[in-house]
N, C-alpha and C positions, 0 to 999 in steps of 0.2 A: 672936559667931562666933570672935574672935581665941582667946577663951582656951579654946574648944574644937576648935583649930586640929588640935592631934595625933590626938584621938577622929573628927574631921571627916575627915580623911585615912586613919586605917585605915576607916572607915566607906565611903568612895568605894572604896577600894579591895575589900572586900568586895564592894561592890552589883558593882562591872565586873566582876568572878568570876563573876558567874554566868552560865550557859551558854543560858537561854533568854530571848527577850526582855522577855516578859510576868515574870518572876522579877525582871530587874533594874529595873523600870519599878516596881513592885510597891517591891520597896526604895526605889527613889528617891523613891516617897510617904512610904517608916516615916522614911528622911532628911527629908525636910520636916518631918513633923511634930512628928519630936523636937527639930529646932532651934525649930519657930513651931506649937504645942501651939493656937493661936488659929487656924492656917490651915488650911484644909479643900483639900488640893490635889489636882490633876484635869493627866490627861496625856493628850492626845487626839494620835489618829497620823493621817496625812494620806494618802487615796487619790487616787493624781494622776488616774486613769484615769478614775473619777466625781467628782473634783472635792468630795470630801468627809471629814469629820472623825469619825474614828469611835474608840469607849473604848478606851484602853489600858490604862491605871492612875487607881482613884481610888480612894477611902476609900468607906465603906458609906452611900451618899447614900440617903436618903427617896426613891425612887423609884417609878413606876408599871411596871408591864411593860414600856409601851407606850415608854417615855422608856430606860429599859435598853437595849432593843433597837435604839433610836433613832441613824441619823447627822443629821451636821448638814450639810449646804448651807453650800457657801463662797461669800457673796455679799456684798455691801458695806451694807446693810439687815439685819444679823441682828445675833446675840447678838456681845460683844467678841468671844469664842475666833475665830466665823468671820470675822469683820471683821479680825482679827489677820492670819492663815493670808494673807487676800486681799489684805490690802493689807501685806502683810510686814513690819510694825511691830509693836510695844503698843500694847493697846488698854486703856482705862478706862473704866471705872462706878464711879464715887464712891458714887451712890446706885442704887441698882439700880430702885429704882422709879419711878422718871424713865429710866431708859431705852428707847429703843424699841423693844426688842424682849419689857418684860415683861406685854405682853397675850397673850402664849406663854407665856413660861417664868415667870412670875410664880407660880404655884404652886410650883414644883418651888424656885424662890429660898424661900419663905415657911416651906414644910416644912422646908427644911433651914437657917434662920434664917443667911440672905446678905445685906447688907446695901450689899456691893459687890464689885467683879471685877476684876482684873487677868489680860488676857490677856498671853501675849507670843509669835510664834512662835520656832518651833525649825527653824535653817536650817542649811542645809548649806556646807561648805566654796566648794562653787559658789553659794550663795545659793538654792539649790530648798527648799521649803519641807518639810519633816519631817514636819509636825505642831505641837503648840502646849501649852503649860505654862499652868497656868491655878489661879490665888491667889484661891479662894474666902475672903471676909473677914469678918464679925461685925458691925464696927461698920461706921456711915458714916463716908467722908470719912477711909479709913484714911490714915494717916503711909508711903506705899510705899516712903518712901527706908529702912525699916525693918526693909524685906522685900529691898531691892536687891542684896544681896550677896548671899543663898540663891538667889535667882531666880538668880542669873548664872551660881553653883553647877550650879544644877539644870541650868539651860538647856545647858551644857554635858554634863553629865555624859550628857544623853538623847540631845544629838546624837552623842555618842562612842557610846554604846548603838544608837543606833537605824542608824547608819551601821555599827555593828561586826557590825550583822546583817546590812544590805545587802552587805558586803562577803564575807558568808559566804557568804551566799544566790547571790551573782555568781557567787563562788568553785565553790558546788557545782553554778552553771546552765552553767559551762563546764567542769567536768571530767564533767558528765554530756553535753555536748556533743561533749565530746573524745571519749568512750568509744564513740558512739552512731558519729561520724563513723569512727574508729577499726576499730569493726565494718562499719562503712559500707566502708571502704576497704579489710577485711582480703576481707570478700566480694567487691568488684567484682576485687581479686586472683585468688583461688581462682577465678572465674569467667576472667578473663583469664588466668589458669594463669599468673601472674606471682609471684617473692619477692620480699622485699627483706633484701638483707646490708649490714654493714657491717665494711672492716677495718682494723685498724690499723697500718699498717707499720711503725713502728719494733717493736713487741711482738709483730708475725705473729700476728696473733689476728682469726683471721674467724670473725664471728655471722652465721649463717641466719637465719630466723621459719621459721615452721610450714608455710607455704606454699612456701619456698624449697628446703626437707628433705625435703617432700613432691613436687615436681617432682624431686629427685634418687634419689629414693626411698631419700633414708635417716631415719637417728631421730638425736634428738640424741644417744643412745647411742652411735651410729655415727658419729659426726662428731668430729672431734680438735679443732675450730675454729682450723686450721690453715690455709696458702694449701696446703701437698702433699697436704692431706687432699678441697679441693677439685678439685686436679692430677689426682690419681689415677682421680675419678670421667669425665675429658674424653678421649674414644677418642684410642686412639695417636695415630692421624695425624694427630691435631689439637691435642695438647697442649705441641710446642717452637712453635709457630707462635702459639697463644694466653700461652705465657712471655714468648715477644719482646713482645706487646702489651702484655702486663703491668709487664713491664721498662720497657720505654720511657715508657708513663705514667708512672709514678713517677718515673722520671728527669727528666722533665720538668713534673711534677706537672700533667698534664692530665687532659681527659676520657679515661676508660676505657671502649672500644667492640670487643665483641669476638665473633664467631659459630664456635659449634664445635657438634661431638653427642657424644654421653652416651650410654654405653649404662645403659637403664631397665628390670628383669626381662626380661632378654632380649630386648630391643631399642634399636635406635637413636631416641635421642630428638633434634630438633634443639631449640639453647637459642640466646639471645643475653643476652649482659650490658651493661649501662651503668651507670657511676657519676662520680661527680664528687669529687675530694679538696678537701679543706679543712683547714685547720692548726685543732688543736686549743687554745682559749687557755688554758688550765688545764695542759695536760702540754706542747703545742710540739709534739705529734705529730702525723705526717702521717695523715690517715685519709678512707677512702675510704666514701660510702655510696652506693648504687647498688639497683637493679631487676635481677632477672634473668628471664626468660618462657620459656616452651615452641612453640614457633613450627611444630612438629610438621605441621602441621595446615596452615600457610601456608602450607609445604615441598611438600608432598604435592597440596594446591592447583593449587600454581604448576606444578606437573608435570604435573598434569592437564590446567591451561589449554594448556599448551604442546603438550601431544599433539592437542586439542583445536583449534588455530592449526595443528598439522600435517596432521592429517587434514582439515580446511579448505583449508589451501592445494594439498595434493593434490587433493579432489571437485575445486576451481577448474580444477586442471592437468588432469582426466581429463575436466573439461566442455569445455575448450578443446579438447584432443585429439580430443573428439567432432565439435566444430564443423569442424574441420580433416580430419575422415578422409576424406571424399570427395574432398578438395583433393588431398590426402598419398595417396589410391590414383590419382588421375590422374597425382602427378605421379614415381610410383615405375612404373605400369600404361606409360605412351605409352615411355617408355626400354627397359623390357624387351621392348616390340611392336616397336623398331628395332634391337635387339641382336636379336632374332630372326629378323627380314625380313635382316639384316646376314651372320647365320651363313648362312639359308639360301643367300643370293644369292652366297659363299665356297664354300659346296656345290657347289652348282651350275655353281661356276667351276671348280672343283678336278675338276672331270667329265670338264671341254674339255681340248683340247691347245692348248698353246702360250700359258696364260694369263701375265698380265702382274706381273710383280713387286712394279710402282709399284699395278696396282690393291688388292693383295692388303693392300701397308701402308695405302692411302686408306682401304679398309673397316676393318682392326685401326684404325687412331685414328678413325676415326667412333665404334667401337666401344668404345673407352677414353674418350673427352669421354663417351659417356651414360652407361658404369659412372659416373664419375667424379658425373655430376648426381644420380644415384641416391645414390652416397656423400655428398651433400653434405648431402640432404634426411636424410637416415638417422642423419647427424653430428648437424644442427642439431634434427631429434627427440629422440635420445638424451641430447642434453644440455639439452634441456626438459624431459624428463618426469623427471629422475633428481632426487632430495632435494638440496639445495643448500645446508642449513640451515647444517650443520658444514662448509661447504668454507671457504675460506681468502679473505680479497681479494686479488684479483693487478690488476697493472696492465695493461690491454688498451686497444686501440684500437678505439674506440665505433664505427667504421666496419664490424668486423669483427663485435659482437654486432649490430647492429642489422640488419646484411646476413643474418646467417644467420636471426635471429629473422621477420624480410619474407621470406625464399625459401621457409619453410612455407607462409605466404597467399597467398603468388602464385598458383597456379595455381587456387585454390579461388575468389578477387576477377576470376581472369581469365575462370572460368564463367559468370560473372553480368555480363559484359560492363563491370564496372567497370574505368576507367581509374586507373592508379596511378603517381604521381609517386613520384621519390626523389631529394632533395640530400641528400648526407650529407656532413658533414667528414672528410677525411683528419688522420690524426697525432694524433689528440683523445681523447689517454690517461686513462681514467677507474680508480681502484681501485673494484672490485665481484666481485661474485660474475654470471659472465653468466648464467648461467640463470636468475636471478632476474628480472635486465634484460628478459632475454627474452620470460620471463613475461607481464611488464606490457605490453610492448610487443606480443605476441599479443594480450593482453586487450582493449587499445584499438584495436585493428585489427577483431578480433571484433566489436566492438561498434561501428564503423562499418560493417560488413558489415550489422548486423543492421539497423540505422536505415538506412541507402540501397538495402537490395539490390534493394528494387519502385521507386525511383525514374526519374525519368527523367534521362538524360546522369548518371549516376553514378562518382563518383571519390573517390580517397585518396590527399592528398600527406603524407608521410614525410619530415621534414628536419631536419637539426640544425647546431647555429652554434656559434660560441666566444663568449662576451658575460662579461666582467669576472669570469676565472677562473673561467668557470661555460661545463659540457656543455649546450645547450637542445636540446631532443630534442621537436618537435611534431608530433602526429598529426591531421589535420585535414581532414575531410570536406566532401563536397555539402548538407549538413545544413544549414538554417535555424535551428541556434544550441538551448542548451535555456531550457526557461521557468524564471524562480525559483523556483518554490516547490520543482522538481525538484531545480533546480542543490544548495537549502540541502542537502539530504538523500542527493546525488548519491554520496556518501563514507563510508552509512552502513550498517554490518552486514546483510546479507538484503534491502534496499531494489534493489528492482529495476523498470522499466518493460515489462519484455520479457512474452510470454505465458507462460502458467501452462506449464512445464515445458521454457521456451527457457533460462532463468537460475536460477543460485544464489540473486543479487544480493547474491555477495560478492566478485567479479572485481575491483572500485574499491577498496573497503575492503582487501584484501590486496595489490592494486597499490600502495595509499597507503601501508601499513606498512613494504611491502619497497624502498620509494625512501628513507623515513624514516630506515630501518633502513642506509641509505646516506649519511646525511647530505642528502637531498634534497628536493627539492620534489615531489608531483605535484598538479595541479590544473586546474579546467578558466577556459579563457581568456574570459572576460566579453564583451576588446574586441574579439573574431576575429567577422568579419559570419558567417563557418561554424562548421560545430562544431569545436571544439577542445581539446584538451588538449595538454596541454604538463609536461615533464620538466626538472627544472632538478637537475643533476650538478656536484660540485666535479672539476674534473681534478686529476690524479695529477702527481705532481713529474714524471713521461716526456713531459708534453704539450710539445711542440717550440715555440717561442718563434712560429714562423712561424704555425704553428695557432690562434694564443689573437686573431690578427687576425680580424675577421670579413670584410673584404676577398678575405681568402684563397679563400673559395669562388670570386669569379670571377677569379683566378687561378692557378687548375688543382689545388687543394688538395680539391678537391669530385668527386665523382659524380654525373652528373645522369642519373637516363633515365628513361622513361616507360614502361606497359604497355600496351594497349589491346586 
């Protein structure tokens, strides 16, 4: 071997040239046999999956079909090669015909005049097995130390081979992964009408993909890969206000979060972008890569739903209004029938001689206190049924929404001979929108009306407390309480108990959003032996120091009176 040292090196280096593996395996036998013209060598490769040895490279053995075609079984009772593989050593047969496996292969040894074997396997840097090199021999009882320096040769040269394929094979199983996932990912894009950019600011160079050009609707023709090139695509009124975001990011090298619209063939498109910077460690420059989406469609959505919540919370308001109108013409109807009886009995006075001055004003102020009840019922409708969506929160005292929101039901709880309490706190400043308040507070009233009004001894206390900077606001009936399974559900879109054409059975559910929508609670009470519900309010910085005592009701900070 030594003094074929130079010829042995350009020779390895040759066979590792070659490009397929069965070519360099192939060489590695013409290698053997030019150094050992006596060895008959054999390169079997290893399937981990079945656990078996099948040809790679070998000289033109006396063969059957049947043995060609043939793998071997890696078991610990076979031929060396598999006894090799299995048990991860060399394996020997000095004499082949004493070994136990040639009442098998004894033919196949005889035809091709073997007379002994040297397996070895072929392992891997991790020690996984390869496959296996295998020194078919001539005589008995060869001299192996003879053979040990080609063998170690070899053993190497296959593992560097057979690994240099694995490592190709990896190589090409994950850029066809890559490519697959790649598509994978450019589709769920185009489906989510998502890009993705990347740019780099110190060089001002922003790159689109195909998806992101196509949401702008332009071509990369059309694009300068510029940041004013993207500037210019963002409507007026939204493009110094998306610079500051831009600006600021990078001054601070943070996340970039930004929602503006685009006009797209003649129209407004809405988009959003995100990205995230990162210092580049090759150039030191800052750059930024990110997603940007067309959200068009969530825009237009969300518009929808909201008109959808408004024309909801109106039927709610014009269901209530319904429930109420026989209430509301009683209690606008009995006013007008004493400003009547008032003028006429004026008339009639204004007839006679010598009427009385003092009587004339007793009548006018009879006659202003019932305008004035009229106005008051008129006040507290008008500012129920009107849109409250877009009004403002102002700070008012809960005394005064809850009063006027009760003077609608009164007279309609007082037909039905129900009895109605009311404590309410004075000075107990809430921020809100009242008509909203009111709303909910009609609703739950209604909706004690509706459960007591065939009972017997029927009533409705109305009260509210100060408790730990918090408005409680409880509606609380003659009711025997509701059952569970009702309660879970009591809060839920279109769920209602009432008959077929008395409820929406969205009175709760838009009651509960617009307390919500307040910072507050609404829910019904468990531990009240009646029915109950209950409103829980933060107070506004105006609530007076005195108010936020609960004490205070019975110390004249409260209203109390009853109906019956």
């Amino acid at each position: 071997m030594k003094k074929h040292s130079l010829d042995t090196l350009k020779l390895i280096t040759e066979i590792l040239r070659e490009s397929s593996l069965e070519e360099t395996l192939t060489g590695i036998i013409r290698f053997t046999t030019h150094l050992h013209p006596d060895v008959q060598p054999a390169i079997l490769l290893y399937d981990e999956k079945k656990r078996v040895l099948y040809r790679g490279a070998a000289p033109d053995f006396l063969m059957t079909p049947e043995e060609s075609a043939a793998t071997l079984d890696v078991r610990a009772n076979s031929v060396p090669a598999a006894r090799a593989a299995f048990f991860k050593k060399a394996e020997y047969s000095l004499d082949v015909s004493k070994d136990e496996s040639f009442p098998f292969f004894g033919p196949f040894y005889n035809r091709n005049r073997i007379k002994s074997v040297w397996a070895h396997p072929v392992l891997s840097s991790q020690e996984d097995v390869l496959g296996v090199v295998i020194f078919f021999l001539p005589q008995l009882n060869s001299p192996l130390d003879l053979y040990k320096e080609t063998m170690d040769v070899v053993l190497e040269m296959t593992r560097m081979a057979i690994e240099k394929v694995i490592a190709r094979k990896q190589k090409e199983a994950y850029l066809a992964e890559l490519q697959e996932n790649q598509k994978r990912l450019n589709l769920a894009l185009s489906v989510r009408k998502m890009g993705v950019w990347d740019y780099n600011v110190n060089l001002d160079q922003l790159r689109f993909d195909e998806n992101a050009l196509y949401l702008f609707g332009l071509t990369q023709v059309d694009f300068g890969e510029r940041y004013q090139d993207f500037a210019e695509s963002i409507h007026p009124e939204d493009r110094e206000r998306v610079a500051q975001v831009v600006t600021e990011a990078i001054r601070q090298k943070k996340l970039y979060f930004a929602e503006y619209r685009i006009f797209k063939n003649g129209e407004i498109r809405h988009m959003t972008g995100l990205g995230n910077p990162f210092i580049d460690p090759a150039s030191s420059h800052l750059i930024y890569t990110g997603i940007t989406w067309d959200r068009t469609d969530e825009v237009h959505n969300q518009e929808k739903l909201q008109l959808e919540q408004a024309k909801s919370v109106s039927n709610a308001k014009m269901a209530s209004l319904g429930e109420m109108a026989t209430g509301i013409a009683h209690e606008v109807n009995n006013p007008l029938t004493i400003i009547m009886n008032r003028v006429e009995t004026l008339r009639a006075a204004l007839e006679q001689k010598g009427i009385q001055r003092d009587f004339i004003f007793s009548e006018l102020n009879k006659m202003q206190e019932t305008v004035g009840r009229i106005s008051k019922v008129v006040k507290g409708l008008s500012a129920f049924s009107r849109n409250a969506d877009q009004d403002p929160f102002i700070s008012v005292d809960s005394y005064t929404v809850i009063e006027d929101a009760v003077e609608l039901s009164l007279e309609k709880l007082k037909s039905e001979g129900i009895q109605v309490e009311i404590e309410l706190s004075k000075e107990a400043y809430i921020s809100c929108r009242p008509s909203q308040i009111a709303q909910v507070l009609l609703n739950l009233i209604n909706n004690s009306y509706d459960a007591i009004q065939s009972s017997e001894n029927p009533w409705v206390q109305i009260r509210s407390e100060i408790e730990n900077e918090q408005l409680i606001i409880s509606v609380t009936d003659s009711g025997q309480g509701i059952e569970e399974p009702i309660v879970e559900k009591l809060m839920q879109p279109f769920f209602t108990t009432k008959k077929v054409g008395k409820g929406t059975g969205l009175g709760l559910s838009i009651s509960k959003g617009l307390i919500e929508d307040h910072d507050g609670q609404l829910y019904y009470d468990r531990s009240s032996k009646n029915t109950c519900f209950k409103i829980h309010l933060p107070l506004s910085p105006r609530a007076s120091k005195s108010s936020t005592n609960p004490s205070n009701i019975s110390q004249g900070h409260s209203s109390t009176f009853s109906l019956s």
